[in-house]
KOLNU-445591 format. One record per residue: residue in one letter; x, y, z of N, C-alpha, C in turn; residue number from 1. Coordinates in Angstrom, 3 decimals. Atoms other than C-alpha are relative to their C-alpha. Layout:
N
+------+----------+----------+----------+----------+----------+----------+----------+----------+----------+------+
| resn |       nX |       nY |       nZ |      caX |      caY |      caZ |       cX |       cY |       cZ | resi |
+------+----------+----------+----------+----------+----------+----------+----------+----------+----------+------+
|    a |        X |        Y |        Z |        X |        Y |        Z |        X |        Y |        Z |  NUM |
...
+------+----------+----------+----------+----------+----------+----------+----------+----------+----------+------+
This chain:
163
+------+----------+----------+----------+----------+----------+----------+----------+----------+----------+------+
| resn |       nX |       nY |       nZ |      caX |      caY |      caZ |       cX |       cY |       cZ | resi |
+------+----------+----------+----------+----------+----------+----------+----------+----------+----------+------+
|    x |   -0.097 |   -1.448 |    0.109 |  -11.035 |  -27.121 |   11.944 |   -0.985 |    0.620 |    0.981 |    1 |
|    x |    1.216 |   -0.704 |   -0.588 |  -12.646 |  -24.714 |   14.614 |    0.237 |    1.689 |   -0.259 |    2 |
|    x |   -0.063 |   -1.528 |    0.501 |  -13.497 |  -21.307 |   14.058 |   -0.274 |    0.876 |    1.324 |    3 |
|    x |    0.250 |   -0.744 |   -0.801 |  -13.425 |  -18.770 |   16.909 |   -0.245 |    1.357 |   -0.395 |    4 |
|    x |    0.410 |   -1.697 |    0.910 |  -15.632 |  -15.356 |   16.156 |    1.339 |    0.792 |    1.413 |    5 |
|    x |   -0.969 |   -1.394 |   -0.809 |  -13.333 |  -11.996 |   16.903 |   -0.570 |    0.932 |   -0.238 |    6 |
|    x |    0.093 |   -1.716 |   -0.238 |  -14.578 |   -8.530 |   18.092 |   -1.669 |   -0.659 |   -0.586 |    7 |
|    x |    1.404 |    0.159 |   -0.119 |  -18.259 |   -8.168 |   16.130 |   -0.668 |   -0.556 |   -1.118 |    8 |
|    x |   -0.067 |    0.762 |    1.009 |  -18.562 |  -10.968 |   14.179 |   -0.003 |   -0.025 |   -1.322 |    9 |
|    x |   -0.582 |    0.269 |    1.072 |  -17.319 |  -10.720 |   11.089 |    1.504 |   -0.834 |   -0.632 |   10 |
|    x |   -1.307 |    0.492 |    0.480 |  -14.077 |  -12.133 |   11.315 |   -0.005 |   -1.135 |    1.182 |   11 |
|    x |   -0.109 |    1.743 |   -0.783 |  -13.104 |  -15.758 |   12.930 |    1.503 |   -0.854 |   -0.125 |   12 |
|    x |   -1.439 |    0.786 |   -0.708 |   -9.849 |  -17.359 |   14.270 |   -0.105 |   -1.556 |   -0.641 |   13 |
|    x |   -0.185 |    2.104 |    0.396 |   -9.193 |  -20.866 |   12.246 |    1.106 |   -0.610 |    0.745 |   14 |
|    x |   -1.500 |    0.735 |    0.035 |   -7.159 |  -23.013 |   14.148 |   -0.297 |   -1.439 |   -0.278 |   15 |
|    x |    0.328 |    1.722 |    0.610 |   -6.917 |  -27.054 |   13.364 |    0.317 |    0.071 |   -1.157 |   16 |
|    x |   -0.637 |    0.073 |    1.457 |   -5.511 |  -26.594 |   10.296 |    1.163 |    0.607 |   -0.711 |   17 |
|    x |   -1.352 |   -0.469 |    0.658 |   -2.251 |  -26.733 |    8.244 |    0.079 |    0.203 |   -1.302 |   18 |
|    x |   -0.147 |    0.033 |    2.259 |   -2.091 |  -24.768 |    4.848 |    1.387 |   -0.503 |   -0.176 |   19 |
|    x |   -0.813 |    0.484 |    0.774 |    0.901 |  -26.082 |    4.251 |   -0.149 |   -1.321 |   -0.479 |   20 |
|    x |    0.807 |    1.364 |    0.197 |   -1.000 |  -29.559 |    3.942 |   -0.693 |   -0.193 |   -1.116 |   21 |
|    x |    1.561 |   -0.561 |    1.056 |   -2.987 |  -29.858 |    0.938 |   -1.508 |   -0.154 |    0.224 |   22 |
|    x |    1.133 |    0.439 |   -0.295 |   -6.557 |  -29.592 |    1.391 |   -0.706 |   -0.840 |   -0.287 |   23 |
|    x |    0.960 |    0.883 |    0.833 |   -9.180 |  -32.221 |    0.680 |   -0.794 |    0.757 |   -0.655 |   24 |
|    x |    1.457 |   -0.555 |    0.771 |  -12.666 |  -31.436 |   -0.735 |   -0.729 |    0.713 |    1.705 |   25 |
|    x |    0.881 |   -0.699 |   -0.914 |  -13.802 |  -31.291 |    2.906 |    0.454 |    0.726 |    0.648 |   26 |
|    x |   -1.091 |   -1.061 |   -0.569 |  -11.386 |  -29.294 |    4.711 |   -0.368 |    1.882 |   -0.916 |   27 |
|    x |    0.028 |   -1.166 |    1.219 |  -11.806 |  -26.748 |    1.073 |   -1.884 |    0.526 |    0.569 |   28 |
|    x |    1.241 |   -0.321 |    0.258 |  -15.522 |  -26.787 |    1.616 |   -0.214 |    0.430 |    1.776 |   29 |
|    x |    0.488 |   -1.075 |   -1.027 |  -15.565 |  -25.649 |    5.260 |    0.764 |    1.328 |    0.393 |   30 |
|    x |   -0.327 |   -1.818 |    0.496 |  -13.312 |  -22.855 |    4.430 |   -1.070 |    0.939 |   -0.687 |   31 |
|    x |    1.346 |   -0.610 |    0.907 |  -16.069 |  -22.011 |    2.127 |   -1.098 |    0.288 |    0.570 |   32 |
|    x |    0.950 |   -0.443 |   -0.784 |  -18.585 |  -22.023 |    4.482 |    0.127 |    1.094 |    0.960 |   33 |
|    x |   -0.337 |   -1.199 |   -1.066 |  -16.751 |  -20.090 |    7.046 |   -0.291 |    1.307 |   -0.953 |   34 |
|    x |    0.198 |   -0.647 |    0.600 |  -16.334 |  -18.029 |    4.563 |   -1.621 |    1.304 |   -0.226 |   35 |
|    x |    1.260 |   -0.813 |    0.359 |  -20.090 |  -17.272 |    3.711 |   -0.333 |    0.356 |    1.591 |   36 |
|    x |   -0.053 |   -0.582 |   -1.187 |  -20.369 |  -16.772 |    7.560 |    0.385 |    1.162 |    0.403 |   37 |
|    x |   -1.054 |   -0.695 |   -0.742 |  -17.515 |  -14.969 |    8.493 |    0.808 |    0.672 |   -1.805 |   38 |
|    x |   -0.169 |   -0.531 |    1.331 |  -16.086 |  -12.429 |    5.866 |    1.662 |    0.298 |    0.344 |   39 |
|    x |   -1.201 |    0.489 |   -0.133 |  -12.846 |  -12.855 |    7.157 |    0.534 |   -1.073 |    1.312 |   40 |
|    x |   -0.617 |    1.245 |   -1.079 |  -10.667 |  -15.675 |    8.708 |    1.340 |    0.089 |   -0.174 |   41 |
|    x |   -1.829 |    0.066 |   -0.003 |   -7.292 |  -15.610 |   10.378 |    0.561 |   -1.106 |    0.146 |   42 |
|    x |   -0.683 |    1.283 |   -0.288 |   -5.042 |  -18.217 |   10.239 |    1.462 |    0.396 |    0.083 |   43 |
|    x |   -0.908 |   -0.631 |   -1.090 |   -2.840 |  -17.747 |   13.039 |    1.536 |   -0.420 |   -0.098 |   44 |
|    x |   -1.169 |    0.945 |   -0.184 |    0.886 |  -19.060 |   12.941 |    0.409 |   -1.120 |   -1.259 |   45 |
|    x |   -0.128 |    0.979 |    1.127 |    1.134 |  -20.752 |    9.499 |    1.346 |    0.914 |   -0.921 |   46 |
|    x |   -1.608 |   -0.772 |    0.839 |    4.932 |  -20.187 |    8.079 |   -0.281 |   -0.380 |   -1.674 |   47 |
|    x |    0.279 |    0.521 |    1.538 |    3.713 |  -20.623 |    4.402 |    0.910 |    0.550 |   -1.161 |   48 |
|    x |   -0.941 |   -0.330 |    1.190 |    6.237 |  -20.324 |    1.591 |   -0.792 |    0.778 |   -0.997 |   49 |
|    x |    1.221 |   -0.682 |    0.948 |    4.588 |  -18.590 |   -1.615 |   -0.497 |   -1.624 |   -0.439 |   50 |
|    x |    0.474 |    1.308 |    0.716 |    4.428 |  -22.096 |   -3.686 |   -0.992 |   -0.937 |    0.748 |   51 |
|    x |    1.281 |    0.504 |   -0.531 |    2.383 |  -23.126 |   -0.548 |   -1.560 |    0.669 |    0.423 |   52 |
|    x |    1.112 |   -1.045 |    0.133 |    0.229 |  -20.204 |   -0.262 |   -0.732 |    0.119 |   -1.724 |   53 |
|    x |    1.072 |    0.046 |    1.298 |   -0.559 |  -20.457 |   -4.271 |   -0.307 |   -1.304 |    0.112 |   54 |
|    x |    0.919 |    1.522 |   -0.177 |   -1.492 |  -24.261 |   -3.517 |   -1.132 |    0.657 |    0.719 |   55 |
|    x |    1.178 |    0.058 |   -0.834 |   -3.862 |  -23.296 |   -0.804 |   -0.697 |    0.936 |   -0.585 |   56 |
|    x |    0.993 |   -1.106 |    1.040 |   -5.351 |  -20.538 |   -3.072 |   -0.822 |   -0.842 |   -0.787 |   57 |
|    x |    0.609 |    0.621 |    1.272 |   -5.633 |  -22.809 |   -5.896 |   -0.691 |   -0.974 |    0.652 |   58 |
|    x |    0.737 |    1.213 |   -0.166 |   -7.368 |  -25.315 |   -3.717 |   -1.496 |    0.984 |    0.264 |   59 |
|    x |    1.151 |   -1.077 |   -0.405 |  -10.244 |  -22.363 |   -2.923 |   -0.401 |    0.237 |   -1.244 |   60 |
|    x |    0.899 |   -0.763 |    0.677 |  -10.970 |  -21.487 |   -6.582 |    1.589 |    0.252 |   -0.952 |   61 |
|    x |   -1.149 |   -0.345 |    1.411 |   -8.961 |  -20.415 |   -9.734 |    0.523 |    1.795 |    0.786 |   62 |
|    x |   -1.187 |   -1.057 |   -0.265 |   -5.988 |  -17.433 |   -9.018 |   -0.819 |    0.794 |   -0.787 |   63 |
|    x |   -0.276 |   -1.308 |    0.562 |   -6.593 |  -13.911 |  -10.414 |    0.948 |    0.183 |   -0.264 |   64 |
|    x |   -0.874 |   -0.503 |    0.009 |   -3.773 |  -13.151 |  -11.992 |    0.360 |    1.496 |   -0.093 |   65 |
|    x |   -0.515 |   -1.511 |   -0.743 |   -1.847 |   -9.857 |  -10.567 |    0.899 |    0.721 |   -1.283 |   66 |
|    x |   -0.637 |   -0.772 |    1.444 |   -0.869 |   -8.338 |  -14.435 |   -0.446 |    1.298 |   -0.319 |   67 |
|    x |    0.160 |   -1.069 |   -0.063 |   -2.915 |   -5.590 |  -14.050 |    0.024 |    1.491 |    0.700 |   68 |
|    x |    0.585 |   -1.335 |   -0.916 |   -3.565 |   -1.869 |  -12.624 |    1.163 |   -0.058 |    1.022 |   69 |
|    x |   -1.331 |   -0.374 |   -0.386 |    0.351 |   -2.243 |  -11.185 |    1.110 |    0.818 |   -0.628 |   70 |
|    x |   -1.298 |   -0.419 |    0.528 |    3.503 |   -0.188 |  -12.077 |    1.134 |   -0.488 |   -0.111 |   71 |
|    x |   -1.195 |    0.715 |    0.196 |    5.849 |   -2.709 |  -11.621 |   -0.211 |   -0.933 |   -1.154 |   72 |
|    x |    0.238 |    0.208 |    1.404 |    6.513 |   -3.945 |  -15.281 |   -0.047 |   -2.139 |    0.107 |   73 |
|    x |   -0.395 |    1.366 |   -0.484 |    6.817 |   -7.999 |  -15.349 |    1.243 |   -0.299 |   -0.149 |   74 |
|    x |   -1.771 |    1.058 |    0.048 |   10.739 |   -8.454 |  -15.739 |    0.711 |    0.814 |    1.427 |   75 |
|    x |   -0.173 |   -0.328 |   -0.828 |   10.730 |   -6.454 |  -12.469 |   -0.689 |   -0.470 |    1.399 |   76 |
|    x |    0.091 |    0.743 |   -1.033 |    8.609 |   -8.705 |  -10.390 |    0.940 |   -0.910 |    1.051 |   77 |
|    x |   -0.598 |    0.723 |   -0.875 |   10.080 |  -10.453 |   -7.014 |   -1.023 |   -0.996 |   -0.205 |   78 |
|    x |    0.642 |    1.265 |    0.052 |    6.774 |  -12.956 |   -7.501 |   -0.524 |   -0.232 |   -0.994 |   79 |
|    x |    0.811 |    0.257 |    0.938 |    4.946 |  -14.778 |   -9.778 |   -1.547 |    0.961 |   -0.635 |   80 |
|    x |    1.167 |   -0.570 |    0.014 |    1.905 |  -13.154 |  -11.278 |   -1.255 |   -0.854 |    0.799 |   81 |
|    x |    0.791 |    0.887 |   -0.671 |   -0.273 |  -15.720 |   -8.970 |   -0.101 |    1.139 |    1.657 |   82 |
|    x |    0.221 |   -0.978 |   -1.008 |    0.747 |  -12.801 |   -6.161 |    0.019 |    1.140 |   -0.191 |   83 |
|    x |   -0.285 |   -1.724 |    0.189 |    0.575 |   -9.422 |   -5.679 |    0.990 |    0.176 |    0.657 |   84 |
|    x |   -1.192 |    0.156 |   -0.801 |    3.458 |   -8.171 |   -4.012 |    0.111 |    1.381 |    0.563 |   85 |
|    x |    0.195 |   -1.380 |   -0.581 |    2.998 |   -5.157 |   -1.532 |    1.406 |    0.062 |    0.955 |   86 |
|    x |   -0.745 |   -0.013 |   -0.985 |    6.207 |   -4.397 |   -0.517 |    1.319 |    0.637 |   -0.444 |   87 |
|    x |   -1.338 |   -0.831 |    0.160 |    9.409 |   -2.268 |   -0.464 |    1.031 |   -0.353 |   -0.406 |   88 |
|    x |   -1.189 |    0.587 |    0.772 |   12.088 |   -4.409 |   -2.112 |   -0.274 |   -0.100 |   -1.306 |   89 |
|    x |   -0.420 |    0.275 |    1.396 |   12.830 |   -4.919 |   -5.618 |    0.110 |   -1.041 |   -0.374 |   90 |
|    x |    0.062 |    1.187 |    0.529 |   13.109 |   -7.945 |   -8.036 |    1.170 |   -1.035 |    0.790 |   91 |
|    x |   -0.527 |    1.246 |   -0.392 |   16.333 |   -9.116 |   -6.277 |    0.073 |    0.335 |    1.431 |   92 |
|    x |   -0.317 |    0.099 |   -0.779 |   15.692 |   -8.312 |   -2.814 |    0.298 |    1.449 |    0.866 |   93 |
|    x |   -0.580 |   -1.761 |   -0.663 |   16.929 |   -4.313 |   -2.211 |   -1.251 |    0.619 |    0.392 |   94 |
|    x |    0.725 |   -0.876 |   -0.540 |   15.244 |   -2.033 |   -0.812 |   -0.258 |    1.613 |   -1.553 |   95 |
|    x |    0.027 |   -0.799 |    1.419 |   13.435 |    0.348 |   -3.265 |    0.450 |    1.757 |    0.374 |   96 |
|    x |   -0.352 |   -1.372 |    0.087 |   14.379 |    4.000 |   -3.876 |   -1.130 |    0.774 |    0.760 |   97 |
|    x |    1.285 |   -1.102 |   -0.584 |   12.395 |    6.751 |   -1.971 |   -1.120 |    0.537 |   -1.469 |   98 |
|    x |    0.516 |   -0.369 |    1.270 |   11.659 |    8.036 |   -5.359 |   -0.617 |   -1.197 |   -0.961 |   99 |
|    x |    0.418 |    0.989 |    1.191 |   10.678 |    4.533 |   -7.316 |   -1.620 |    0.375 |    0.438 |  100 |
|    x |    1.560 |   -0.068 |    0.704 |    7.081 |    4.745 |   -8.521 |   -0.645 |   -0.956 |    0.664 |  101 |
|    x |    0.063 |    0.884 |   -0.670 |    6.778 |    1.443 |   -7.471 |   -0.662 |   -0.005 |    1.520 |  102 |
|    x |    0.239 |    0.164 |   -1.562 |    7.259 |    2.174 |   -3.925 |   -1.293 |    0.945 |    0.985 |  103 |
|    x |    1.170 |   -0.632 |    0.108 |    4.869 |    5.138 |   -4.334 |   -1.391 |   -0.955 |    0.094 |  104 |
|    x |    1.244 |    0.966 |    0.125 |    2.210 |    2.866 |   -5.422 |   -0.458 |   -1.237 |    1.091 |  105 |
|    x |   -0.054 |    0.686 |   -1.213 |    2.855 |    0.356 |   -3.010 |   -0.604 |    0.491 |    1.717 |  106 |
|    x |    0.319 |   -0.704 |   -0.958 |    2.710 |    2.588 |   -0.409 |   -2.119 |    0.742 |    0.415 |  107 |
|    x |    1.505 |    0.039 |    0.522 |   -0.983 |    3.688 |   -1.871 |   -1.013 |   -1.230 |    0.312 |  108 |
|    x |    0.822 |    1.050 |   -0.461 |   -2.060 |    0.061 |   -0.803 |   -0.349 |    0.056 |    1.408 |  109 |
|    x |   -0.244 |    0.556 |   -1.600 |   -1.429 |    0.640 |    2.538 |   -1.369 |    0.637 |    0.373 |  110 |
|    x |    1.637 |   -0.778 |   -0.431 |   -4.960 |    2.771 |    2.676 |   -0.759 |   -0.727 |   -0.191 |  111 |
|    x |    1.376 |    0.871 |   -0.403 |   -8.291 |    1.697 |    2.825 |   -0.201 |    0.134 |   -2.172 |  112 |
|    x |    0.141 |    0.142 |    1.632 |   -8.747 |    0.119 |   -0.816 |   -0.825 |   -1.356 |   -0.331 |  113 |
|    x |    1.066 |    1.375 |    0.308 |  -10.801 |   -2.858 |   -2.527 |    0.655 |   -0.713 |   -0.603 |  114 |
|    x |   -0.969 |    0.395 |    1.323 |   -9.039 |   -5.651 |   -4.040 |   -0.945 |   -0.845 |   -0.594 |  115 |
|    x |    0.921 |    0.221 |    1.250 |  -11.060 |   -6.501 |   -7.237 |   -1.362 |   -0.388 |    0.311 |  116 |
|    x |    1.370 |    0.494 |   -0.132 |  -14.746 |   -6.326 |   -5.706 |   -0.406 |    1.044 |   -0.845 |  117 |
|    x |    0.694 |   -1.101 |    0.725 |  -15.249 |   -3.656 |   -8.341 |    0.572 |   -0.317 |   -1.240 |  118 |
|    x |   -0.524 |    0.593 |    1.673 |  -14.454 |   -5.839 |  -11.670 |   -1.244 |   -0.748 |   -0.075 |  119 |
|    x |    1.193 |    0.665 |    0.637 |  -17.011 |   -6.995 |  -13.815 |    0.109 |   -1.692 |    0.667 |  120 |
|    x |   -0.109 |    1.253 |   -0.429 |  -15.840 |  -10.729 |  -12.574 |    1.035 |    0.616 |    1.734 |  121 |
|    x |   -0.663 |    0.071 |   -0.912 |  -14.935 |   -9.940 |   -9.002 |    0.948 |   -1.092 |    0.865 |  122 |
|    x |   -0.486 |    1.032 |   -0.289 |  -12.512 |  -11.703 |   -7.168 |   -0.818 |   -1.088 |    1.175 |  123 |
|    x |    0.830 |   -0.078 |   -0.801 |  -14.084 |  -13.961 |   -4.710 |    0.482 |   -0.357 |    1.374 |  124 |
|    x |   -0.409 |   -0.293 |   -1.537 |  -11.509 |  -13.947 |   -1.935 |    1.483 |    0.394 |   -0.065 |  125 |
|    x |   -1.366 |   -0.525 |    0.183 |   -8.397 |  -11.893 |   -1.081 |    0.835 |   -0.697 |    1.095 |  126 |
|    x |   -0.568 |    1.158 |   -1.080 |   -5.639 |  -13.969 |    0.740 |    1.057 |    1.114 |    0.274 |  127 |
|    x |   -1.001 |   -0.874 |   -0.097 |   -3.195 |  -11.700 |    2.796 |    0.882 |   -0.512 |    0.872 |  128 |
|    x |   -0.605 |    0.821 |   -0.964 |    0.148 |  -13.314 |    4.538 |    0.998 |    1.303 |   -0.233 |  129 |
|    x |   -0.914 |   -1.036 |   -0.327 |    2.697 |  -10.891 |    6.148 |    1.100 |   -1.084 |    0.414 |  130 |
|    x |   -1.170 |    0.804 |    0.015 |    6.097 |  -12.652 |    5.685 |    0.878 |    0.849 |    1.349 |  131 |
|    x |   -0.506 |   -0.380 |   -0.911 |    7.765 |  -10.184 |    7.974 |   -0.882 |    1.415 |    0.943 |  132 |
|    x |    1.071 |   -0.930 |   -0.409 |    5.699 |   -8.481 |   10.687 |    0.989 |    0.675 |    1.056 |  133 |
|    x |   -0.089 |   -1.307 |   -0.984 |    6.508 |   -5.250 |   12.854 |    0.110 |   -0.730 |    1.174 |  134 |
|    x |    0.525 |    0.642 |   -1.144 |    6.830 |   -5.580 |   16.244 |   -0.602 |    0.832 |    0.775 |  135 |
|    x |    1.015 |   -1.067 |   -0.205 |    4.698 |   -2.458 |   16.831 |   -0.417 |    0.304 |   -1.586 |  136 |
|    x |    0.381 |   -0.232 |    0.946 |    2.509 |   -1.213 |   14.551 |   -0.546 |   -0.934 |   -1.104 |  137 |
|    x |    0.284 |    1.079 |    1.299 |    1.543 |   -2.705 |   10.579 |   -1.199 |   -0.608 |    0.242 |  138 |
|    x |    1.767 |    0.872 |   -0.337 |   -2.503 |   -3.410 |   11.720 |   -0.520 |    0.349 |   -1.263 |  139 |
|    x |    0.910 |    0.407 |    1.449 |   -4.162 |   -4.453 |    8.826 |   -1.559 |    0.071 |    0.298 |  140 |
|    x |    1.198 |   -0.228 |   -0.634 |   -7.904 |   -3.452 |    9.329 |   -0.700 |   -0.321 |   -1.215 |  141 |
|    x |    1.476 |    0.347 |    1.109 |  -11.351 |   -4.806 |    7.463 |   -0.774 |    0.463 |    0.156 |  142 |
|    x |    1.166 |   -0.798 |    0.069 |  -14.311 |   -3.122 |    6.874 |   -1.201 |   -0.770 |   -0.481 |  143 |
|    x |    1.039 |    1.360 |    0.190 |  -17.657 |   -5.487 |    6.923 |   -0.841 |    0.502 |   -1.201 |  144 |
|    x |    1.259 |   -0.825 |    1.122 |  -19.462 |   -4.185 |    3.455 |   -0.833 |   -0.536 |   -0.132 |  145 |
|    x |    1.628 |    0.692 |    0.542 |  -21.953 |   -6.592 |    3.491 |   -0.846 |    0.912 |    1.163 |  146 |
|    x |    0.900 |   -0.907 |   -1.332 |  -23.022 |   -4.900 |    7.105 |   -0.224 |    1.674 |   -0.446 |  147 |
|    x |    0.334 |   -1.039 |    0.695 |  -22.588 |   -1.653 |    5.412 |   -1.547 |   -0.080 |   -1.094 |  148 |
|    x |    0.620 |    0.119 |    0.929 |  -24.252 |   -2.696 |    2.209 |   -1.655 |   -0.429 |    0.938 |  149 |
|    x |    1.423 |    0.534 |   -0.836 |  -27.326 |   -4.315 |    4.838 |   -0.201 |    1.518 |    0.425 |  150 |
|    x |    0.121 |   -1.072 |   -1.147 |  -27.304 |   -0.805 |    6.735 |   -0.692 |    1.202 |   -0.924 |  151 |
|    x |    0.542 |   -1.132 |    0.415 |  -28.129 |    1.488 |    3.645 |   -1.907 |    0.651 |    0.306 |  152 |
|    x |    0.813 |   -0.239 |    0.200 |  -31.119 |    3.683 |    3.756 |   -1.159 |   -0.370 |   -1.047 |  153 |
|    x |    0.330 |    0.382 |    0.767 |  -34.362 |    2.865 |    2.176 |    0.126 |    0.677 |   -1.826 |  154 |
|    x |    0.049 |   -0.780 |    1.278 |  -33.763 |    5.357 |   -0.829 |    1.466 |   -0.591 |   -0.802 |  155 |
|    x |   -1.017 |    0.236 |    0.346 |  -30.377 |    4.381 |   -1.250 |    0.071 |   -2.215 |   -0.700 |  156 |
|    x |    0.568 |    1.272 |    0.011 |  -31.908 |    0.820 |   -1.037 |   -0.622 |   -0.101 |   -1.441 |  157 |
|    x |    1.129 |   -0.223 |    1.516 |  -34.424 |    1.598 |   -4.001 |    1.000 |    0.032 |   -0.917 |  158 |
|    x |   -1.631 |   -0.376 |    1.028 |  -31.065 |    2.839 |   -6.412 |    0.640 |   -1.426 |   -0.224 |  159 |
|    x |   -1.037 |    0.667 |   -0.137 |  -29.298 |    0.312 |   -5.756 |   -0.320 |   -1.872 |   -0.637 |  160 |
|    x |    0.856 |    0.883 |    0.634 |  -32.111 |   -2.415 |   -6.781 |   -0.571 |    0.383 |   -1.172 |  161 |
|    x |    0.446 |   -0.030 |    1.420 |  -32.937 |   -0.949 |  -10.049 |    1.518 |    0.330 |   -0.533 |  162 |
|    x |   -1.231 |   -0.190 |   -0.006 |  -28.993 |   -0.310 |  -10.714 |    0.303 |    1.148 |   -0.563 |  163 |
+------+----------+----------+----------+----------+----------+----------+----------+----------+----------+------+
């Protein structure tokens, strides 16, 4: 596995490795490191089914399951609760209504949002694969909060250490 940093280091290019493979222990554990490095990592060109994307999850750490703080009910999911599912079709495939709630909400992801670093048990990594990508447009952007969180003022600093 090598990791190439992108833009101003926070994020890092994995290539040498196939999630569709299962991981070992050591393969798992220098994801993990990158990880504490690099607060995100792309992995470039990997056609991953879901059933191989919840393997390579489950080899990182136990799933969150996706049952909560959605509008889509569970006999209306397209995936398992092991994913979230950000996206404009319906359980079998259609395209959702302008008007579904759903698609509302969905649409609400597409902004700048947190996924579960603000739960008493946060998650401790969000995995995002775009099954069908744009061929303009659809940039998915990260925001470094630990460099934030390093950057506050000392007052804000003080607060923030007595909670």
């Amino acid at each position: 596995m090598r990791l190439i940093p992108i833009g101003h280091d926070f994020v890092a290019e994995v290539t040498g490795i196939d999630l569709r493979a299962p991981l070992d222990a050591e393969a798992a554990a220098a994801i993990h490191a990158a990880m504490e490095r690099y607060a995100v990592l792309v992995f470039h060109n990997q056609p991953l089914t879901d059933q191989e994307q919840i393997a390579f999850t489950k080899s990182l750490g136990k799933i969150e399951p996706n049952t909560a703080n959605n509008v889509t009910r569970l006999d209306q999911r397209r995936l398992g609760i092991e994913m979230a599912d950000i996206s404009n079709l319906d359980q079998h495939g259609n395209m959702l209504a302008r008007d579904d709630r759903r698609r509302a909400f969905n649409l609400g992801n597409r902004l700048w949002h947190s996924d579960s670093s603000f739960k008493a048990v946060p998650a401790k990594y969000s995995l995002l694969s775009a099954r069908i990508v744009p061929s303009a447009g659809g940039d998915t952007e990260f925001a470094d909060m630990r460099a934030a969180y390093d950057a506050l003022d000392s007052e804000t600093s003080f607060c923030r250490e007595i909670g």
